[in-house]
Structures are given as C-alpha cells and as structure tokens.
C-alpha positions, 0 to 999 in steps of 0.5 A: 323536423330533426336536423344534426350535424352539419346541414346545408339550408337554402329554404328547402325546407318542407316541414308543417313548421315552416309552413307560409314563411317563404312568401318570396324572400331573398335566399339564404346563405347555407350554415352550418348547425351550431351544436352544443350536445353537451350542454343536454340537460344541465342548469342554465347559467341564466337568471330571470326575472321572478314573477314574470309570464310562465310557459306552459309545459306539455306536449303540445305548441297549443298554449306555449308562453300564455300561462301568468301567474304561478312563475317557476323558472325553467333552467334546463337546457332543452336544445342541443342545436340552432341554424339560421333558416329564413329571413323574414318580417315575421307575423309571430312578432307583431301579431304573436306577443301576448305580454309584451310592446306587441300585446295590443295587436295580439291575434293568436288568442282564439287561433293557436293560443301560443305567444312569444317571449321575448329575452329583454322581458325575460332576464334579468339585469345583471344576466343580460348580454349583448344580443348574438345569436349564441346568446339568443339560443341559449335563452331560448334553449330552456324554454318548452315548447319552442321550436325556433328564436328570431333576432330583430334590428341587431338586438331584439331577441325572441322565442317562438313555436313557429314563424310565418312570414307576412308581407314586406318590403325588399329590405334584408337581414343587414344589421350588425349583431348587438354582440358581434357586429361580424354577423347579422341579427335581423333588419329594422322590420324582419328577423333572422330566424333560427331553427333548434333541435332538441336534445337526443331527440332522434330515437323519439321524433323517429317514434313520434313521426311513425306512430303518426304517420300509421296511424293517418295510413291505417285511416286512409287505406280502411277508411277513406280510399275504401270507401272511393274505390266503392264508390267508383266501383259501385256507381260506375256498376250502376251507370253500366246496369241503366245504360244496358238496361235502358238502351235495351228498350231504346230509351236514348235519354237514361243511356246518356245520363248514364254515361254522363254519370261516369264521367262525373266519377271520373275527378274522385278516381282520379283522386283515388288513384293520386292517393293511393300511389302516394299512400302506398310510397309513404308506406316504404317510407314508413317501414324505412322510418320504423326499422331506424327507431328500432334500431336506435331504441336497441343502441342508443349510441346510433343517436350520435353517429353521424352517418345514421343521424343524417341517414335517419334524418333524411328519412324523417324529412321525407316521411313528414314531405310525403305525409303532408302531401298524402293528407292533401290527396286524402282530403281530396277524396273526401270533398269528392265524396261529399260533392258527388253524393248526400246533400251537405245538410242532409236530415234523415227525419225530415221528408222532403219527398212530400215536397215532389209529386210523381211528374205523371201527376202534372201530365196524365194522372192515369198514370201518376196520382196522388191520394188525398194527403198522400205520401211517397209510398202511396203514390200510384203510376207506372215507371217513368224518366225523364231528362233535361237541364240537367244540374248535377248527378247525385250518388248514393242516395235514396229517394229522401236523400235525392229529394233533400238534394233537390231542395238544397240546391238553391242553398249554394246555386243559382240554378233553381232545381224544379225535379230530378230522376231518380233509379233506387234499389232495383239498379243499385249495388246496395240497398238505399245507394240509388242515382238521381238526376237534379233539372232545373227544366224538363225536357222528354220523358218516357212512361212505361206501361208494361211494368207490373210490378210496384217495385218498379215504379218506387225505382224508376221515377221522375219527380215534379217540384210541388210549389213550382207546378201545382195546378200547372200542366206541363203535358208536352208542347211541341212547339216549345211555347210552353216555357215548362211543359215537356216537349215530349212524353212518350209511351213504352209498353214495355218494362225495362230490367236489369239485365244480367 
C-alpha cells in the first residue's frame, strides 16, 4: 500500500500486508509518516558485516532474506518513509528467523520461504547505534523486499516482508527506546511495527495495482460470473421445462423436484448478484486508479504534490479493499459451482453407470431389462421417475457424471447414496447438462408406456444401485413393511414432453 505524507492510523488498514496482525490488540496513537525522500537512491552510510545471509533480490516477497552465500552488501537507500502501524507480539519474530537465536523454531520454510533480518547480526561493530526507530529504518531501508521493520523490548531491531500478529497477553509496547528513552521500541514480548514506503513508487504501485486489478476483472466477467449466470440461467430453464412438462401428465413427484431444484440455485445467484455489484464497483475504481497512472507517467512531478499523492493513495487503498473483497465473492461462485454440479473426483473414462441398473429391473423387467452383460446403452424399458429421500440435486451432468456422483457420495456423507433420477438431453439447455436427483431411499415412481421413442427412455430414468439390490425385489409395498421396496409405482400410458 502506498502512504505519503502526513497519514492518520489507527489500524484501519486494509490491505493483504497487514492481514491477521489485529487479533485484538490495543489501538494505536495516530503518527504522523516520517519521510526522508531525499535520502531516494543514494549510498548507505552503514557498514555490514561481510559474509553474513544475503537477500534475495527480485520482485517478488517469496524467498526474501534466505539466500547464504555469495554476500554482496545492498547500500541503496530504497524507502523514503516509515509509520508506526500496530503493536503486536509478531509471528515473524518467533517463527520467521531463518539465521538468527530464532532459527530452531523457524516455520516459513515450505510456507512463504521468507526470513527476517535482524540489525545486531547485520552491522558491524563500529557502525552500530542505540536502537530508535530512525535507526532501525534507515537499516531496513536498504534491504529488497521488505515491506516493514519491528523494534522489540527497546533494542531488538528487525526487517521483515510482512507481520502477523499471534496470540499474547494484554502487556503493550512500553519500553524505552535504547536510543531516545522519549519514545517506545516495543515490549518484552511484542513489537512496534513500522510500515515504509518505497521511494517515488506512486506512478508503479498505481500501474502495479490496475494492471492487477484488470486482469483479475477480465477473469471474473468472461470467466467466472458467465459461467454463473449460465448456470442459473440455464438449470433454472431446465427446472421450468420438467416442472411444466411433467405437471402437464400429472406427475406430482418431478414437479416437486423441480421446484426443489430452483431453490437449490438459489446461494450461487445469490453469489452471482454479490459479485457482480462488487465486480462492477471495482471496475469505477479501476478506471479512477488508471486515469491517475496516466497522469503521473505524463508528469512526474504529480508524484510530489501533495494533494494528488494522497488523492491517489486514497484511491489505491480502495482499489486493493474492493479487490479483495471481490476475489472473496469470485471465489465464492466457483465453490457453488463445484458443489452444485460435477462430482469432485469426477473420471470421464471410468463408467460408473455399469454400476446402476434401469430400477424397472428390480420391479417388472418388462419394463427395464438388462442384456447379459449389457451396458447403459443397451439397456431396455420405458421412461420412468422416481422420487425419495432425496441427498442432494446435481446440475450439468450427464448420465456418467450423475452416476460418478451417486458413487461418490459416501466419500464425503453419511447418507449412502442407493440410486438417482436422472433428466438428460431431451430437457437440457445444452447437450450433456442434464439434472439428476441422488436418494438415499426410494419412495414412488411413475413408468410411462406411451413413449416410443428410445430417446425418451436415455432421457428420463431412474436408476438402482446394483450392489445394494441385486437379487432384491423393490415391487411396491403399501404397508411400508418392506424397509426398500417403493411404496408405489404407478403406470402412465402417457408420454411426457417439453412443451413449447
């Protein structure tokens, strides 16, 4: 996050760097940003000490303060700026110290690979001063890739990317600064954090965030939000063709599942709509946010006017606000997707409809037999529904998908799934994005023998789970005494259709 000039602070802060460091600590004092633009670029006066850890320099916080070996010393001065931002006993100190007292409880190393870097390891002898904040920063300054510096119990100075704060006591940041005892450096177990900024960075963080910021919208809007819509759109259309169709021939149970259906799609639209506002308010900001790095890459001297700076910055931190929010609402959508339709292990090569047999089979297989090793394809029979115990609807799936959910569904659910009703082609939107009705128990059915065409039946069929029922009758039982007969099976000679 960019900060110039003067800048109150009283950790309202929203920005992905000081993310899971306010775990309910005390509020800090507003301060103003200490700014040393001057200093941009020239050498430090600091000597360190020769063969000590390196820093990895780059683009990226990944890797920052690892790299030993190879030591060359980095003296530029990189910030212009420092703020006191929070007060808190910071994971980075215990848990992030590669190299230093620290190393042995080191946990960053398959996480984010970073480390800190500590100014008594770093400094030599005869360069080292009293620790206060302004010595602390202009250590820190010169090192890439770190965003902040921490000062603990008066004197132990720090570089680090970010800061998270863990759990601690009430204790607050109360001891003197080693080097001007009129200000606090810290307490015994928490740190004063500083954020910095880097030097005549407005025009780039100003580029940085809109080139990122498009990209992510672009995403979203062809992407992710289509492809909600469409499926709201579409499974909402299909829902609408089976309710009509089937309440036209009088079939009680589809009608129900099909408003059962829609209201199933009702968390992803409301998913879509959250999004979609979001998505379209980052966009006015994004256009805000590109219009301001234009004008700075046309006149530089827009980087030091006040006015702009923080007009810009305000922008930036709205830009960064609204963008996480968004990836949060994007992210959103996508888990809806995934619950609402395809398995989560779902293998297109593996046929798991040999594992489901037509559920005329294990009633009257006059109207639902099975050839002697015979497949899906080839089974015989009339169009049937069924309704039940219903687990869950599955969307945009064909009859491999629905069978792979069916199979799956004991993977993450106690409710073991025994069948499912499926709708395929002939009522779908698009070819292969049926909708299927997982049961963990049958109840009613309707077989329709009016139907001539085979379509018909490979697109309206309830299904059996071989393994549980095999050999098993499941011919309706009005008394129920039957724990997994149906309790009806009714004959239509009719044929329902889709009705225009």
């Amino acid at each position: 996050m960019a900060m110039f000039a003067v800048v109150a602070i009283a950790l309202s802060f929203a920005t992905p760097a000081f993310a899971g460091s306010f775990l309910g600590q005390e509020r800090i004092i507003s301060m103003p940003m200490q700014t040393y633009s001057e200093d941009c670029g020239k050498e430090s006066s600091l000597r360190l000490v020769p063969e000590a850890a390196s820093f990895l320099q780059g683009q990226n916080v990944p890797g920052a303060g690892i790299l030993k070996g190879d030591f060359k010393p980095y003296n530029k001065v990189l910030k212009d700026g420092y703020q006191m931002v929070d007060c808190v006993k910071d994971y980075m100190f215990y848990r992030g110290d590669k190299f230093g007292d620290n190393k042995h409880d080191y946990k960053l190393g398959p996480v984010s690979n970073v480390s800190i870097v500590h100014y008594s390891a770093l400094v030599d002898r005869a360069s080292k001063q009293p620790i206060e904040p302004k010595v602390c920063f202009d250590f820190c300054r010169t090192i890439p890739n770190m965003g902040f510096f921490g000062i603990r119990n008066g004197r132990d100075c720090y570089c680090t990317p970010y800061f998270t704060g863990m759990e601690s006591d009430n204790s607050m940041c109360d001891a003197p600064c080693e080097g001007d005892d009129s200000m606090v450096c810290g307490g015994k177990s928490k740190s004063s954090i500083f954020a910095m900024h880097m030097c005549h960075s407005l025009g780039e963080d100003l580029k940085l965030a809109v080139d990122e910021a498009s990209t992510f919208v672009a995403d979203a809007k062809t992407r992710v939000l289509a492809d909600g819509k469409a499926c709201v759109k579409d499974m909402t259309k299909v829902a609408d063709v089976l309710k009509a169709a089937f309440g036209n021939v009088g079939d009680s149970g589809v009608t129900d599942l099909a408003q059962t259906a829609k209201i199933n799609l009702n968390q992803l639209d409301y998913a879509v709509l959250a999004a979609d506002r979001i998505t379209n308010e980052l966009s006015g900001i994004l256009q805000d946010a590109s219009a301001q790095a234009g004008a700075v890459k046309s006149d530089k001297s827009l980087a030091k006017d006040a006015k702009f700076v923080m007009k810009a910055e305000g922008t930036l931190d709205n830009l960064e606000e609204t963008l996480a929010q968004d990836e949060v609402a994007i992210d959103k959508i996508e888990k809806e997707i995934t619950k609402l339709s395809r398995p989560r292990f779902y293998d297109q090569s593996a046929d798991s409809t040999v594992h489901y047999y037509p559920i005329m089979y294990f009633i009257d297989k006059k109207y639902g037999d099975v050839p002697k090793g015979g497949k899906a394809a080839e089974f015989t029979g009339v169009p049937v529904t069924c309704t039940g115990d219903l687990i869950k609807p599955v969307y945009r799936v064909d009859k491999l998908a629905c069978a792979a959910a069916c199979d799956e569904v004991g993977l993450y659910s106690t409710a073991g799934c025994v069948g499912y009703q499926f709708f395929g082609d002939k009522w779908a939107v698009k070819e292969g994005e049926g909708m299927c009705f997982l049961y963990s128990k049958f109840r009613t059915g309707v077989y329709y023998t009016g139907c001539k065409d085979k379509a018909d039946t490979a697109s309206t069929g309830c299904y059996g789970k071989l393994s549980k029922f095999n050999g098993v009758s499941l011919k309706p039982d009005p008394k129920d005494k039957c724990i997994w007969c149906f309790k009806s099976m009714k004959k239509a000679n009719r044929c329902p259709k889709p009705i225009a």
